[in-house]
C-alpha positions in Angstrom: -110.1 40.0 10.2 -112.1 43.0 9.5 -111.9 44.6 6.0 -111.2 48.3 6.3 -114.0 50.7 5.6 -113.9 54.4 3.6 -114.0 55.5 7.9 -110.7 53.7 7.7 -109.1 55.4 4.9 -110.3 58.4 5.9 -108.9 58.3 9.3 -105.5 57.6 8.3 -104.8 59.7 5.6 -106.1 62.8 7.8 -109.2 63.7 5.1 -112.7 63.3 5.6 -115.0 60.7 4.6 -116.5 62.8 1.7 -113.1 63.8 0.0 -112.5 59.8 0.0 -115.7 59.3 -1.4 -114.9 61.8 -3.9 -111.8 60.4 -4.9 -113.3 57.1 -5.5 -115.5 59.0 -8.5 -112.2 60.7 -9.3 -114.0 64.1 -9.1 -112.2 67.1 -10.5 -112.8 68.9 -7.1 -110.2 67.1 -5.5 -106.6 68.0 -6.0 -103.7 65.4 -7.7 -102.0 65.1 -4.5 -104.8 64.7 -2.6 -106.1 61.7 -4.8 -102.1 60.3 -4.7 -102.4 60.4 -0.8 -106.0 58.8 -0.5 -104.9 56.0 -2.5 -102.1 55.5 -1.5 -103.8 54.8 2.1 -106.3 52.8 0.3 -103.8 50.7 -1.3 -101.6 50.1 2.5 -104.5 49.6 4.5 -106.1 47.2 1.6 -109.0 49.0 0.9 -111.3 47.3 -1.9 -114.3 49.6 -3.5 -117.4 48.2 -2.9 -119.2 48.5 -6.3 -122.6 46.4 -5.3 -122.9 49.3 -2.5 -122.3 51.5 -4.8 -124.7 50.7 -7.4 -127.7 50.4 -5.0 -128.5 54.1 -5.9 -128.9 53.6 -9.6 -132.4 52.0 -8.3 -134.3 55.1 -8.1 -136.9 56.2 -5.9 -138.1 58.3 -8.4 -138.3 61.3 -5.4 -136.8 64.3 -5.8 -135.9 67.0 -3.0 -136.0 70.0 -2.2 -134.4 72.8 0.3 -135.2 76.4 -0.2 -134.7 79.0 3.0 -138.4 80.2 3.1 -142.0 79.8 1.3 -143.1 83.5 2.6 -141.5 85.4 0.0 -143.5 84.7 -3.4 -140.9 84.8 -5.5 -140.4 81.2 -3.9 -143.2 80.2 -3.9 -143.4 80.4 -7.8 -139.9 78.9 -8.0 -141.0 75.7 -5.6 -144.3 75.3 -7.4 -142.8 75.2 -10.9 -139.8 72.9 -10.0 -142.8 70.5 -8.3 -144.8 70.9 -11.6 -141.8 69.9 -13.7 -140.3 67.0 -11.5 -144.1 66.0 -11.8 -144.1 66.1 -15.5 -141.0 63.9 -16.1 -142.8 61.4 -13.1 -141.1 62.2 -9.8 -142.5 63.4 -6.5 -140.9 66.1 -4.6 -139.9 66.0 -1.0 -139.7 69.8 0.1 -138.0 71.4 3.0 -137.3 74.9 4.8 -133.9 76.1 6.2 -135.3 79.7 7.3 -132.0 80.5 6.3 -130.0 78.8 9.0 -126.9 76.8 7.9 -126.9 74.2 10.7 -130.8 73.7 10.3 -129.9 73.1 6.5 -127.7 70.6 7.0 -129.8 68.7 9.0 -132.5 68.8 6.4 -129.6 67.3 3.8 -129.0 64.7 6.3 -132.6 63.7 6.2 -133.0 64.3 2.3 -130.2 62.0 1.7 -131.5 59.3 3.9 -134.6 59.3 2.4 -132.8 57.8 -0.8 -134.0 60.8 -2.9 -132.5 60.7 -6.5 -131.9 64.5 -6.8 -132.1 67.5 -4.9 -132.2 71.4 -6.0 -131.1 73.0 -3.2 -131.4 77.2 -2.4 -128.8 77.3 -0.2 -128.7 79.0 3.2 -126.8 81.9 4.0 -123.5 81.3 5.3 -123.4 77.8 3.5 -119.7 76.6 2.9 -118.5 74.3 0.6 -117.4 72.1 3.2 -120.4 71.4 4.4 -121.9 70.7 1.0 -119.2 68.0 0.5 -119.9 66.4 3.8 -123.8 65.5 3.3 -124.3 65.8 -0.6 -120.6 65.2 -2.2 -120.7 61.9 0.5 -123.6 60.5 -0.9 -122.6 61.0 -4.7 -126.3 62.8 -4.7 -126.6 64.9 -8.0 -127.7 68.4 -6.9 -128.0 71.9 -8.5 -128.1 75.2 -7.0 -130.7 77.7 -7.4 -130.7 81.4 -7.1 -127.3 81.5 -4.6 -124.3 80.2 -5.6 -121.2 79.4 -3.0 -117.9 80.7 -3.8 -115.5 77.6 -4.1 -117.9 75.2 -4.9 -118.5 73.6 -8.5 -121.8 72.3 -9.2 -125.1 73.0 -11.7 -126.4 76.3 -10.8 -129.5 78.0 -12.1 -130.4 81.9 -11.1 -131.4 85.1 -13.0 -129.2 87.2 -14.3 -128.2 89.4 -11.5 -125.4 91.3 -13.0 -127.7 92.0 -16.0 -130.5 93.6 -13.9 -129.0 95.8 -11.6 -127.7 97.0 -15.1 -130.8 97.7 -16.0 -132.0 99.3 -13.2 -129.0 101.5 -13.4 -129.4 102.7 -16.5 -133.1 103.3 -16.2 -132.5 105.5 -12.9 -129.8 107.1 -14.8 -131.8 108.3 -17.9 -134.2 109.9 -15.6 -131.8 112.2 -14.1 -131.1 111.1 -10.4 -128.4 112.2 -8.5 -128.4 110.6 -5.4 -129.4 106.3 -5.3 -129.7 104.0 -2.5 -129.4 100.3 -2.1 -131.8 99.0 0.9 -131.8 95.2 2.2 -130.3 91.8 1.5 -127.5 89.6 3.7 -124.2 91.1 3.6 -122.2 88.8 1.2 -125.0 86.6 -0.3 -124.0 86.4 -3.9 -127.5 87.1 -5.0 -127.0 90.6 -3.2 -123.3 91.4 -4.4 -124.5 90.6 -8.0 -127.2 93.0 -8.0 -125.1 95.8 -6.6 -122.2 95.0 -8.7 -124.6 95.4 -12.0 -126.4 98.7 -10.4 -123.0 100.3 -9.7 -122.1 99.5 -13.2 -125.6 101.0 -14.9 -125.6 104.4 -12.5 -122.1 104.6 -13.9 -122.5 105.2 -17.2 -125.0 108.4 -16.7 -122.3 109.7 -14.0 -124.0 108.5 -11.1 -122.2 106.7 -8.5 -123.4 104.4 -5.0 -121.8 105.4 -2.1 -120.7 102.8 0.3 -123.0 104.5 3.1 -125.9 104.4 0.9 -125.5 100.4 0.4 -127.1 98.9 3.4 -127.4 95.0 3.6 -130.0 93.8 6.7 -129.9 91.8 9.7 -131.8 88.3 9.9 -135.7 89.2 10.5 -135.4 93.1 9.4 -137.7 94.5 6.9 -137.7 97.4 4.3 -139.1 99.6 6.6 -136.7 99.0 9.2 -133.9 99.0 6.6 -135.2 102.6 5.5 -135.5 103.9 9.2 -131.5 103.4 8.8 -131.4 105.0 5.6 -133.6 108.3 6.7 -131.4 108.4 9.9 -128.2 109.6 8.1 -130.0 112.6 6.9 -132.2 113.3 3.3 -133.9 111.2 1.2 -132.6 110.2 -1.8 -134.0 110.8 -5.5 -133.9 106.8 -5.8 -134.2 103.8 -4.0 -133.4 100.3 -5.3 -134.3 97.5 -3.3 -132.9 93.8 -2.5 -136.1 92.5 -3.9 -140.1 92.9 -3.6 -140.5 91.6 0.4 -138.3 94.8 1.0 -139.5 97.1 -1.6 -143.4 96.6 -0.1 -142.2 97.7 3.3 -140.2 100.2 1.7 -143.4 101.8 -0.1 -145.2 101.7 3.5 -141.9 103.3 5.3 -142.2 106.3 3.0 -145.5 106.8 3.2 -146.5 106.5 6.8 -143.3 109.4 6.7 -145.6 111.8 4.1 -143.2 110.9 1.2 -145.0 109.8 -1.8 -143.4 106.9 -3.3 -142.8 107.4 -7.4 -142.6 111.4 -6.7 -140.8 112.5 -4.3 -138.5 109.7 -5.1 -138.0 106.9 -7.7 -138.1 103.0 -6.1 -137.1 100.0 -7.9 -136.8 96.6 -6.9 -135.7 93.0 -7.9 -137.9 89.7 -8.5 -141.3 90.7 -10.3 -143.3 89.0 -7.7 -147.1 89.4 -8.7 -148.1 91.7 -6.0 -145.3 94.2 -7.8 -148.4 95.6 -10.0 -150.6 96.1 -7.7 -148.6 98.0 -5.5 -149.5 101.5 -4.9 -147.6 103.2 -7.3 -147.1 99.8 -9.1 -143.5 98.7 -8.8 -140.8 99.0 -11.4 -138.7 95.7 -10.6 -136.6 93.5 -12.4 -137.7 90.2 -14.0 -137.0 87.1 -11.5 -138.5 84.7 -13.5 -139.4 82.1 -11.0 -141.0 79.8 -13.6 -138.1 79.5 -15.8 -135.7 79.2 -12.9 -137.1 76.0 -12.0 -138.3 74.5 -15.3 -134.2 74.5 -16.2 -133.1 73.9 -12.4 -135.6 70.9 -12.9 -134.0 69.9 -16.8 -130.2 70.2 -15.3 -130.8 67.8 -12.0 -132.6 65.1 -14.9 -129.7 65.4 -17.1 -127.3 64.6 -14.4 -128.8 61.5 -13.8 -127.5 60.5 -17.1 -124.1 61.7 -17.4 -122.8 62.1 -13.7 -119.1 63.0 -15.3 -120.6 66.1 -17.0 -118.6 69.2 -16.0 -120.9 71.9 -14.2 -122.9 73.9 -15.6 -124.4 77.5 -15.0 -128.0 78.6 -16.6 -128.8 82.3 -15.9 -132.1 83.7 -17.6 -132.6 86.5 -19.6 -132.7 89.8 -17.6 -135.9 91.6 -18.0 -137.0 95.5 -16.4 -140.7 96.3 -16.7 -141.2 99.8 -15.8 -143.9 100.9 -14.1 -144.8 104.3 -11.9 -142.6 103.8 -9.2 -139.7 104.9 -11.4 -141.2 107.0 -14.1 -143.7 109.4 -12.5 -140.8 110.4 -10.8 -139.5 111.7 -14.0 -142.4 112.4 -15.1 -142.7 115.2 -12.9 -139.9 116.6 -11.4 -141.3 120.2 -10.1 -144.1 118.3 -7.9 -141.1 116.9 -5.9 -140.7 117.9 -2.7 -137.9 118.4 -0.3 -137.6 115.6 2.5 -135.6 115.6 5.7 
């Protein structure tokens, strides 16, 4: 007679295979009644855990993996390279993969991670990631796994990110104290968290010097659209505002461009900010006032986190967010600088 499988179980209690899976590790994500039914079904059909299974994974492969959406943007770039040089450090390789933002191509690349027996994965997840789909692939496998940068409402797991509240603050409150009256927010996927986190905290600096953000001044962007294309939207509804903030430094650069190939002189004729602290931001032309990513640090502790959970796979979730930090450059404060030599825009 054939010994039921977790398929089994799954099938005839009405869950899938990765909530029975979870059950077995009793994981806090799954609800009482949930785990009741679930073993309950386990205990009718005659379901026995298969332990030896089980504890094949406790015989590392000493690989680590990786899934970030895209290594274009340099912010990225720095976070990939100091999450390989840590997982080098502490003697693990690092397998590395690209979703380009697509939730289905993501998945696959799980799929592929987990089969590849990797010990750990920091994942940066896709937009549009549920946590369904998390629970199928990584929650399945038992694989420990921290996020970075994104989180996803509904899930619990490590996460790791800046401190995007804390920096649109900033930039808030710097834009305030130079007098604006009128701010825009250019760029970034409508309902990443990333994006709502760095409005939320802008919103909250502007509003304590009496500025506000108007809904129509707040435009997220479509998959493949730039600063300058996000700007062309901005200019359309009518004049220029004194200051625009973008998403991050990929938008900002093509924001600088948009304004100039337009005869409006980025830093005087109105203030731009930005997010991330790419190294490129300094060089810019006026250098760019943005806030502090820290890619390095994001990593090193995205890196620490994953290693720890090796150890202690019962630990409850944690959430690292570094120190927000605003360097300010011309961008923003030429603008106050010299507030006669601005000139009118249409």
């Amino acid at each position: 007679m054939r010994r039921p499988t977790i398929n089994d179980v799954a099938a005839d209690c009405g869950v899938s295979k990765a909530t029975v899976s979870l059950v077995l590790r009793d994981s806090p994500q799954i609800g009482k009644a949930t785990k009741q039914r679930v073993r309950e079904s386990m205990a009718r059909l005659g379901y026995v855990y298969n332990r030896r299974a089980a504890d094949m994974r406790t015989d590392r492969s000493r690989t680590l993996g990786l899934v970030a959406t895209d290594v274009r943007n340099p912010y990225f770039a720095e976070l990939m390279m100091a999450i390989e040089e840590a997982a080098s450090k502490a003697g693990y390789t690092l397998l590395q993969g690209f979703s380009r933002d697509e939730a289905p191509r993501q998945r696959q690349l799980l799929e592929a991670m987990v089969e590849h027996r990797i010990d750990g994965l920091v994942l940066l997840p896709a937009h549009g990631s549920r946590p369904e789909d998390l629970l199928e692939t990584l929650g399945a496998a038992s694989l420990p796994h921290v996020l970075i940068t994104r989180s996803i409402r509904g899930y619990e797991s490590d996460y790791v990110g800046a401190d995007n509240v804390r920096s649109g603050q900033l930039v808030g409150e710097h834009l305030s104290s130079l007098g604006v009256s009128t701010v825009a927010f250019l760029g970034g996927a409508k309902g990443s968290s990333s994006r709502n986190d760095r409005v939320k905290g802008l919103r909250s600096g502007l509003r304590r010097g009496g500025v506000t953000l108007p809904p129509e001044l707040s435009l997220s962007a479509t998959r493949g659209e730039g600063g300058a294309s996000v700007l062309d939207g901005l200019l359309a509804r009518g004049k220029c505002p004194d200051a625009i903030v973008a998403y991050n430094d990929m938008y900002a650069f093509g924001i600088l461009n948009g304004l100039r190939s337009r005869g409006i002189i980025p830093g005087r004729d109105v203030a731009v900010s930005s997010f991330d602290d790419v190294p490129d931001a300094v060089h810019q032309e006026p250098p760019l006032t943005s806030a502090a990513g820290h890619p390095e640090l994001v990593g090193a502790e995205a890196t620490r986190l994953l290693l720890e959970r090796f150890e202690d796979h019962d630990r409850l979730p944690q959430t690292v967010l570094i120190d927000a930090e605003l360097p300010l450059r011309t961008s923003t404060t030429a603008w106050a600088a010299r507030p006669v030599a601005r000139r009118p825009t249409e």
